[in-house]
Structure formats: C-alpha cells, structure tokens
C-alpha positions as CSV (number, residue, x, y, z in Angstrom):
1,X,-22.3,-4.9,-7.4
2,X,-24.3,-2.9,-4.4
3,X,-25.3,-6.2,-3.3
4,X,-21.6,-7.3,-2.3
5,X,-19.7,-6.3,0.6
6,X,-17.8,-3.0,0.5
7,X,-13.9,-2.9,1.1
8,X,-11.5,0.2,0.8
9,X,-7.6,0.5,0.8
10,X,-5.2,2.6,-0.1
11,X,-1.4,3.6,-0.8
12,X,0.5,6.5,0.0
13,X,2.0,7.8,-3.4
14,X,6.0,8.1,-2.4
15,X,7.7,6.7,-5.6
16,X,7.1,4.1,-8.4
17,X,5.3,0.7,-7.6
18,X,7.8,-1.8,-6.3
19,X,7.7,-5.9,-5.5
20,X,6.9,-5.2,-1.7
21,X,4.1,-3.2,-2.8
22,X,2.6,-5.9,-4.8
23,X,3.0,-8.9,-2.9
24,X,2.1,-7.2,0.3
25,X,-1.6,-5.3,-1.0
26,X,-2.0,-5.2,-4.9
27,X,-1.5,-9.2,-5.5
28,X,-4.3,-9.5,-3.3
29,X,-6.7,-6.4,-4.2
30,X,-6.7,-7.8,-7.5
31,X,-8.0,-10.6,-6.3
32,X,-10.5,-9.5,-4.5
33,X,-12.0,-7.7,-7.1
34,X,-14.1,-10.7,-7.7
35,X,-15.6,-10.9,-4.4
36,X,-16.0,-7.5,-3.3
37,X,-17.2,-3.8,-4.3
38,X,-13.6,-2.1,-4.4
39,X,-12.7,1.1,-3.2
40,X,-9.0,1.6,-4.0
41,X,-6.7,5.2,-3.7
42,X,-4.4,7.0,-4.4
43,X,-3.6,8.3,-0.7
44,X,-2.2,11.9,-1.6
45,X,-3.5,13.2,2.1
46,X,-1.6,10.8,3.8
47,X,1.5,11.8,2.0
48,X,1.8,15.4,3.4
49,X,2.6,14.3,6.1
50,X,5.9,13.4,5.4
51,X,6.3,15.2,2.5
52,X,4.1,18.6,3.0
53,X,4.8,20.2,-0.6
54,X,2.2,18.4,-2.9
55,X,4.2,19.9,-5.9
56,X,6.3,17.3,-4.8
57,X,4.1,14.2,-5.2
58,X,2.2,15.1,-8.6
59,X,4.2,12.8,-10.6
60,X,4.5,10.4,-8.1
61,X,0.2,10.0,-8.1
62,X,0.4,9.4,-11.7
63,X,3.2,6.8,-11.5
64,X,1.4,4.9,-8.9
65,X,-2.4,5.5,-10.6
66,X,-0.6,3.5,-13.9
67,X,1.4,1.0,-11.6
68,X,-2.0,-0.3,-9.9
69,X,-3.6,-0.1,-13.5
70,X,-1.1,-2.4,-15.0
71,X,-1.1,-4.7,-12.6
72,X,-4.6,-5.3,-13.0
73,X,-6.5,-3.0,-10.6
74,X,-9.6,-2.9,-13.4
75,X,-11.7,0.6,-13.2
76,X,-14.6,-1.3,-14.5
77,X,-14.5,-3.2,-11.5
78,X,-13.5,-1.0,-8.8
79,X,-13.5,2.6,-8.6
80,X,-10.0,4.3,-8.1
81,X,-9.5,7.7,-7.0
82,X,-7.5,10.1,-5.7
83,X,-8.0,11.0,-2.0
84,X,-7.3,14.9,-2.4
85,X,-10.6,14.9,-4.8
86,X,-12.9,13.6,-2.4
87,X,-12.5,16.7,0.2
88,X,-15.1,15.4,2.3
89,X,-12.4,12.8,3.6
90,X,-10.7,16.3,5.2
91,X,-14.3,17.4,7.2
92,X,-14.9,14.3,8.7
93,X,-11.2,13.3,9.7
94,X,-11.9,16.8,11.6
95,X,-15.3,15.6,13.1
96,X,-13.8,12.2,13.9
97,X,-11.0,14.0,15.4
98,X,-13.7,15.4,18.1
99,X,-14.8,12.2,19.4
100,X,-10.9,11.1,19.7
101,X,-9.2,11.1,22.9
102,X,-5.5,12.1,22.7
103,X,-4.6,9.3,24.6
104,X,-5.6,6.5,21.9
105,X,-3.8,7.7,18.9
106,X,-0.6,8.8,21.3
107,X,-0.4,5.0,22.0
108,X,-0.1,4.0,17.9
109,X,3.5,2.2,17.5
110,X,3.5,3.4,14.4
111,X,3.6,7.0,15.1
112,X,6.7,6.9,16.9
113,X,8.2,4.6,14.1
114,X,7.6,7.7,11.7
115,X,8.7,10.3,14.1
116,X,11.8,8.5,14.2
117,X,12.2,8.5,10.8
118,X,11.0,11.9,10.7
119,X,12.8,13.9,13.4
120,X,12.2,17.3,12.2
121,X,8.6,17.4,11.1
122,X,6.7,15.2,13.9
123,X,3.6,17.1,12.8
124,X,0.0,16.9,14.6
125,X,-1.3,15.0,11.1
126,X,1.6,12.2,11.7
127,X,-0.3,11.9,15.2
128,X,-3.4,11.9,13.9
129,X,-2.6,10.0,11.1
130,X,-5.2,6.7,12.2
131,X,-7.7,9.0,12.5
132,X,-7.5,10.1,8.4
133,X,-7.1,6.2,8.0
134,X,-10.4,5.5,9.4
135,X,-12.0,8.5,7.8
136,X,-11.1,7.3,4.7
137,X,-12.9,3.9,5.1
138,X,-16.6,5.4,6.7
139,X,-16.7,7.8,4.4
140,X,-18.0,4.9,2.0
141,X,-18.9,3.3,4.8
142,X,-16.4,0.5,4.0
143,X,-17.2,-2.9,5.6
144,X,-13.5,-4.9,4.9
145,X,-10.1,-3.8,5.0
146,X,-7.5,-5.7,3.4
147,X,-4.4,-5.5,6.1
148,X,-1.8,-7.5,7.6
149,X,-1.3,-8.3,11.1
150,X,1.0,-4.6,11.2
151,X,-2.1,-3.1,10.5
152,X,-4.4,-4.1,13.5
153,X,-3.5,-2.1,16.2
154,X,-4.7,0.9,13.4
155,X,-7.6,-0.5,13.0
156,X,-8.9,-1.6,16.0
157,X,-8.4,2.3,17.2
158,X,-10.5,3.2,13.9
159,X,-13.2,0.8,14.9
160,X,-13.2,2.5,19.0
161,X,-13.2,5.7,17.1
162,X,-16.5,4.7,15.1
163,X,-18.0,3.6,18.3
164,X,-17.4,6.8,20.3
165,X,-18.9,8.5,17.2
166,X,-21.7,6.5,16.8
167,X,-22.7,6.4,20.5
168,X,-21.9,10.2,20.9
169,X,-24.0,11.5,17.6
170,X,-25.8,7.9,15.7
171,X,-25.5,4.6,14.8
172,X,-24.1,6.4,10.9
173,X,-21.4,4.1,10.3
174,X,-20.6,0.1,10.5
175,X,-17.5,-1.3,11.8
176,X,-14.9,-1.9,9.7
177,X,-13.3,-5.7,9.8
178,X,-9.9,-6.7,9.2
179,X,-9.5,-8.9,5.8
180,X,-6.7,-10.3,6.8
181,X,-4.2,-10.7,3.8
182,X,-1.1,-13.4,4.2
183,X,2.1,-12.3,2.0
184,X,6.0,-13.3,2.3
185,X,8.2,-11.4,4.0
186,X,9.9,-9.3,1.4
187,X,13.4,-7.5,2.6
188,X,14.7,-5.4,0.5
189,X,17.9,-5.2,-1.8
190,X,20.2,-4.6,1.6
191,X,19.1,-8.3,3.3
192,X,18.0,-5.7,6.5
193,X,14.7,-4.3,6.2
194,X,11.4,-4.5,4.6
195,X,11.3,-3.0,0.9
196,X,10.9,0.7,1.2
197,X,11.4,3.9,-1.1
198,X,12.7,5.5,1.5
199,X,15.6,3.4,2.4
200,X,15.7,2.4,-1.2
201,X,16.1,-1.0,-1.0
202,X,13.9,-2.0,-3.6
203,X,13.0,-3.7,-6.7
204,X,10.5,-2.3,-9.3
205,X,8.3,-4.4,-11.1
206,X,7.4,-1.7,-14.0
207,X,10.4,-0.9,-14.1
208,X,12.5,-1.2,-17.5
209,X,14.2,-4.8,-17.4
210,X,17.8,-2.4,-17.3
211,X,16.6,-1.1,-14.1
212,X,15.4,-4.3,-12.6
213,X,18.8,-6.1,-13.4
214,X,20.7,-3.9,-11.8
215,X,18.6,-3.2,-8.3
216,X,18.6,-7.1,-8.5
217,X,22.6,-7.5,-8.9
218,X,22.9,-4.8,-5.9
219,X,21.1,-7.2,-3.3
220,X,23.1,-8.1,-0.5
221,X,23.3,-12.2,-0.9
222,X,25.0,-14.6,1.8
223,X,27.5,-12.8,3.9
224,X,28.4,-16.2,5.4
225,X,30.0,-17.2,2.2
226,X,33.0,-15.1,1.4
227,X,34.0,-17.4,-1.7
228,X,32.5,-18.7,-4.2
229,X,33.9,-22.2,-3.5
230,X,32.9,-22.4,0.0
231,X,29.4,-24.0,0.9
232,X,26.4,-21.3,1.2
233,X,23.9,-21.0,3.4
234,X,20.5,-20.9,1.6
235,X,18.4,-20.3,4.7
236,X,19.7,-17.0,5.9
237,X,20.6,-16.1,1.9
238,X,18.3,-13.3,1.0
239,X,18.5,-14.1,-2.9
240,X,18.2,-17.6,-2.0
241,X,14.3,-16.4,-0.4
242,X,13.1,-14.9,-3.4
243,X,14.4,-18.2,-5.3
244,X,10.7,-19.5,-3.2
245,X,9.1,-17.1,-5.2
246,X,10.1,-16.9,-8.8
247,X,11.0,-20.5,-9.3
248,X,8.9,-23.6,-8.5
249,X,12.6,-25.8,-8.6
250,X,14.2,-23.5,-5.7
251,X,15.1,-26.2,-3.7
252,X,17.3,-27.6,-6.5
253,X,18.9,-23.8,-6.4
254,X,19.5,-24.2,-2.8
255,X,20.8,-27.4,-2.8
256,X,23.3,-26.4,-5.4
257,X,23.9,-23.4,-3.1
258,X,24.9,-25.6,-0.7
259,X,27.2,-27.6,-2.1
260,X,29.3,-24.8,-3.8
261,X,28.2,-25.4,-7.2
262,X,26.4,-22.3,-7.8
263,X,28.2,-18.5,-6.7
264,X,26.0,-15.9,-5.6
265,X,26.9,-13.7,-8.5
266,X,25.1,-16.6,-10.6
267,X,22.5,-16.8,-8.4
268,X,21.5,-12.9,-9.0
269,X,22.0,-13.4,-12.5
270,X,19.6,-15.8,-12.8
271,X,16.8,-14.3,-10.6
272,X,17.3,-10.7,-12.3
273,X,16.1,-12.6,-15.6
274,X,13.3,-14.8,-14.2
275,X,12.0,-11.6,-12.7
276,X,12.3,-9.7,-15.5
277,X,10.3,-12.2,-17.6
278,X,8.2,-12.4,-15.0
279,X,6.9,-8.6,-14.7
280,X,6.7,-8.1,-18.2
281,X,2.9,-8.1,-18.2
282,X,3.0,-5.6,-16.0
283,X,5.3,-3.5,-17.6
284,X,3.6,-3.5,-21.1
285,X,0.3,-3.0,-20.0
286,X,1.9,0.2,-18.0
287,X,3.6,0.9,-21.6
288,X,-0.5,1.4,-22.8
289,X,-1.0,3.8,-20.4
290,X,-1.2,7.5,-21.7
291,X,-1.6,9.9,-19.0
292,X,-4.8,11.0,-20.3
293,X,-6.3,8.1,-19.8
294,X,-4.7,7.6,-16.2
295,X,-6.1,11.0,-15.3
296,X,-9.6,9.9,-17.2
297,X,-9.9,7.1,-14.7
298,X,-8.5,9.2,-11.4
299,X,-11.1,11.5,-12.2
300,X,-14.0,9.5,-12.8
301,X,-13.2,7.2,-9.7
302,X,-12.8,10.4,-7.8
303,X,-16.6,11.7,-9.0
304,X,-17.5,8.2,-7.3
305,X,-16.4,8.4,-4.3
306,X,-17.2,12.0,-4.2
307,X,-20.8,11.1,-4.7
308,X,-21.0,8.5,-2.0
309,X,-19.0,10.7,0.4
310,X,-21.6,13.4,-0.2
311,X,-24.3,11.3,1.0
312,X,-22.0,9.7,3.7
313,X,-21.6,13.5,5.0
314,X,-25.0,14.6,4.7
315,X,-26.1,12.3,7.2
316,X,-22.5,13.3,9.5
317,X,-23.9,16.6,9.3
318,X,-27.5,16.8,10.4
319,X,-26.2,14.4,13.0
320,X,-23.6,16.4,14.4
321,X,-25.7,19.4,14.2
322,X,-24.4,21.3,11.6
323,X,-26.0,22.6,8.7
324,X,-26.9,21.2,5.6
325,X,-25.1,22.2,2.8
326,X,-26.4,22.9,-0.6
C-alpha cells in the first residue's frame, strides 16, 4: 500500500449523505480505492465555519462517518478520520497561513459565494478557508485530489501556497494534482440548483424508502407541461434527467413523455421506486452500523493520520525554526 500514490479528500459534515454527494465524490472514491492509498475525512474543521457550535454537528459526523461506510468507503482499505482528531491540521493551516499573501485567498470565487450565503458570519476562517483545504492534503503529504473542475481555482492556490512554503523554509511538501473526477449534473428536488442541505433540495440515498418517495414526489418536473395530456418536454424535464440515470430504457420514458402518454405524476412514481430499489445496498449496510463500531473506525483512522501528521510536522517544525516537540 506505501508503494501507491497518496490521495486525500474530504466532506464537510452538514446533514445526512444525499445523491449529489455520491455521484459527485463517494461513487468515485470508492473506486479509487483500488488504485490508490486513501485518505478520506470527516471535515469537522471546515464546518465551523458556517456553523461555529460543534455541539451542533456531533450527530451530523456520525451520520456521514456511516453514510461513507455503507456506501463502500472500506477502512481496510483506506483510513477515515475525523479532521478535529488530527490537531496538527490546525498548526500548520496557521504556518501555511504565514507564507499566504492576503491577496490570493481574497480572489477565491468561492468565498464570496459563501459570504453571500452567509451574510452575518463572513468570518476570517471562511477567508481562509483554501488555506485549511490545502493543509489538510500536505499534512500526509497527499499526491492526488479527487475534484471537479469547481475545485481548481482551490487548488491551484494550494499548490502556490506549497511553493511559497517550500521556497521560503524547504522543499517539505509535493504538489498536489488534480484527479479530475467527471459526474452528472445533479439539481436538486426544486429543478434550480445543485443538490444541497442547505437549500434542501435533496434526495437521500440511506434514507428510509418513506423518505425517499416523498423528497422524490416533491421534485419540481416539467413546468412547460401544465396538463397531463399535453406533449412534455423531456430535455428541460428535471425528472426526465435522472430517468439517464436510473434506467438504461430512458429514452423509451422520454419518448413516451413526449407524446403525452406518460404524466409527470407517473413519471415520479416510477423513479421514486427504481431509486429506492436502487439504494437499498446502501441503506442495509448503513442498517449494520452500530455507532460503536462507527466511532471504532473514526478513531482508529484518526490515530493514522495522526501518526503521519506527526512526522509531517516534525519536519514543518525544525524547518520553520521552532522547537521540537516531545
């Protein structure tokens, strides 16, 4: 396992694991499990800065701990964690933070995406919120990140950050490189805007197939078609996308959409059950999960990556010039 490449990721815990989630990261980090040495958290950090009460996101780390477990992230194959654990991530997100002009993270779209979301805390660690990013990847001195194309513009400023550090101190860290990762667009229930726990236009897939049904009977469905006798309009139908998805025959769907012969209440009806037979894997193996062993597995991932971040910091240290601790 040392001899393969080392990639990290991680997801901010902010509510239970839903289909945008798994199509967009943890479809594909399962799949790289094969290829690479996985690094995979639980991104507890990240969430205070939107949500500064950590009281507040206890339950909400478990939930997503057993939602990556059941949908196959294996802990014999990578090591999962808990980013709070590993408190060397906080020390050299400060040190990193030295070598960072103000000027590149003030130029991160993203930031003013969340401050605009989050009007009344537009907090320094929402700024700086790149920088914890790419401390969380050389602290194992990961080599790959899965990302999509959203994600570059935060990592090329993590990559300048590693350079400024390891001109300024040594050559400590390597670059991190982009794995690209191609997934579907996935809006959300309302037709609008990507799936999001925020907005809460989404669709769980551990969920209980109650729940699933009846997020999948709110979507929003082809507001070109005010009757059910007139002709739809498959291409700008958002039920009619995730018909690509769950069933290989979608174009027959569509063409039946088309000619009138199919009503969107029947089309919901029918997804809600193909995607409720669909998940079920996921949603027994999450049934198997007791939160001891959840905890078990956060803790032991986190006394990995706690031992590699040690050594990771040891070396920050005597090269920043401070001392070494004991």
């Amino acid at each position: 396992m040392s001899e393969r490449i080392r990639i990290l990721s991680g997801i901010r815990p902010t509510g239970r694991f839903h289909l945008g989630n798994y199509l967009g990261a943890a479809k594909n980090w399962v799949d790289l499990q094969s290829q690479y040495e996985c690094f995979y958290f639980v991104a507890d950090y990240h969430a205070l800065t939107t949500e500064p009460d950590g009281h507040k996101v206890e339950d909400k780390v478990f939930d997503l701990a057993a939602d990556l477990l059941a949908v196959g992230i294996d802990p014999s194959r990578s090591v999962v964690y808990q980013q709070s654990k590993v408190p060397e991530i906080a020390e050299l997100n400060l040190l990193l933070s030295m070598v960072t002009p103000l000027s590149w993270v003030q130029r991160t779209p993203t930031f003013k995406e969340m401050a605009k979301k989050h009007p009344e805390n537009v907090n320094l660690g929402l700024l700086s919120y790149p920088v914890l990013q790419g401390a969380d990847i050389v602290i194992v001195k990961g080599v790959g990140v899965p990302v999509g194309k959203d994600q570059l513009a935060h990592l090329e400023l993590i990559r300048e950050v590693v350079r400024k550090f390891n001109r300024t101190y040594s050559p400590i860290f390597p670059e991190p490189r982009a794995l690209l990762t191609e997934s579907p667009l996935i809006r959300g229930t309302d037709g609008k805007q990507r799936m999001s726990k925020t907005v809460g236009n989404v669709i769980g897939v551990t969920e209980a197939p109650e729940v699933v049904r009846k997020q999948v009977m709110s979507m929003v469905t082809d507001v070109k078609r005010p009757r059910m006798e007139q002709p739809g309009h498959p291409r700008t139908c958002n039920v009619c996308a995730y018909y690509k998805l769950f069933f290989d025959d979608w174009e027959h769907y569509w063409e039946l959409c088309r000619k009138a012969k199919i009503g969107c209440g029947e089309k919901k009806r029918l997804l809600a059950e193909r995607m409720v037979e669909a998940f079920r894997p996921f949603r027994e193996a999450r049934a198997e999960l007791s939160p001891e062993l959840v905890t078990r597995i956060l803790d032991e991932g986190s006394e990995k990556a706690r031992t590699v971040a040690r050594a990771t910091m040891a070396e920050v240290r005597q090269a920043v010039g401070l001392p070494t601790l004991r």
